[in-house]
C-alpha positions in Angstrom: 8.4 16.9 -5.4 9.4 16.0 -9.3 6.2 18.2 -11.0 7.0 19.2 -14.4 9.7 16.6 -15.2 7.1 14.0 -15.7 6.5 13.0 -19.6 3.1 12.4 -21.0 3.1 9.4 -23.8 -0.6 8.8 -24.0 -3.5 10.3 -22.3 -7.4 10.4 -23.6 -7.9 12.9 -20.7 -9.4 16.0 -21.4 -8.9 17.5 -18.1 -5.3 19.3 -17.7 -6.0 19.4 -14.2 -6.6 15.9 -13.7 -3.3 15.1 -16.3 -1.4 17.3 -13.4 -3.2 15.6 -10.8 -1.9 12.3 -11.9 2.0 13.3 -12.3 2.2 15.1 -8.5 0.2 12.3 -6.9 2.9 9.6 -8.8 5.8 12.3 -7.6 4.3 12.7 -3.9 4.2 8.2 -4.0 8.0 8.4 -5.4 8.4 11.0 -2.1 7.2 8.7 0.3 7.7 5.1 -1.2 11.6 3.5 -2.4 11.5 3.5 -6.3 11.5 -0.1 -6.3 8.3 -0.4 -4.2 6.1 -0.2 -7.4 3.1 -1.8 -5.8 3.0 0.6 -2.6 3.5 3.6 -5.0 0.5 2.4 -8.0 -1.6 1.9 -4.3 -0.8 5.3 -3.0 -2.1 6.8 -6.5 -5.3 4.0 -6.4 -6.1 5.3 -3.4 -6.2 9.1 -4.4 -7.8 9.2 -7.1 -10.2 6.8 -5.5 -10.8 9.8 -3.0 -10.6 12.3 -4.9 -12.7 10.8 -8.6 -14.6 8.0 -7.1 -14.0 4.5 -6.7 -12.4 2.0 -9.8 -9.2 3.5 -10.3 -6.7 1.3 -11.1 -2.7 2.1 -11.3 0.4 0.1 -12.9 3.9 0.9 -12.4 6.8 -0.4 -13.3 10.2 0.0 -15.8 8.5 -2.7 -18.2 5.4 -3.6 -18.8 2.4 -4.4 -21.3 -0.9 -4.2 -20.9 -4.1 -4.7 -22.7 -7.6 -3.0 -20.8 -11.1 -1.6 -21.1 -11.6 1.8 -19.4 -14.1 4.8 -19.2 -13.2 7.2 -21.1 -11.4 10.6 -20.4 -9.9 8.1 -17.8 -6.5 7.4 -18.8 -3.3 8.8 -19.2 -0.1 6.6 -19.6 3.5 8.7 -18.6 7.1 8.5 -16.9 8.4 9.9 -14.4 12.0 9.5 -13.1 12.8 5.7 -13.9 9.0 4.2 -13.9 6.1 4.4 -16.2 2.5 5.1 -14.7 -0.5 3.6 -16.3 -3.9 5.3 -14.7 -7.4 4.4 -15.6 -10.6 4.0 -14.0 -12.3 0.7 -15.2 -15.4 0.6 -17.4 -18.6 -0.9 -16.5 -20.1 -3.4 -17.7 
């Protein structure tokens, strides 16, 4: 496991426990998944919190990206770990 070398660049999450939550699920994905299977490793997270915060989650990884979203707040938190970015929100309603 890589918890506690991950590097937090934007969060609105209040919850430290939920920041931590987010950085060993993306270190228990990079455990199980090559680093350059970005879409198995942003599912593997999807799925988690899914399970564990209720369904809407939605994960992008990758070395280079942009995005531009709507999400609930307290929801998101945007950090790297190893070579990859993680970007982790659940979607807002509508």
């Amino acid at each position: 496991m890589l918890e506690g070398k991950g590097m937090i660049k934007e969060t609105d999450m209040a919850d430290k426990k939920m920041q931590m939550q987010a950085m060993a699920c993306a270190s228990e994905a990079l455990d199980l998944h090559d680093v350059i299977d970005c879409i198995s490793i942003a599912a593997h997270i999807k799925k988690e919190f899914d399970k564990r915060y209720g369904s809407g989650w939605q994960c992008v990884v990758g070395s280079n990206f942009g995005c531009f979203f709507t999400h609930t707040p307290g929801t998101f938190i945007y950090f790297s770990l190893e070579t990859l970015n993680f970007l982790i929100f659940k979607g807002a309603s509508t």
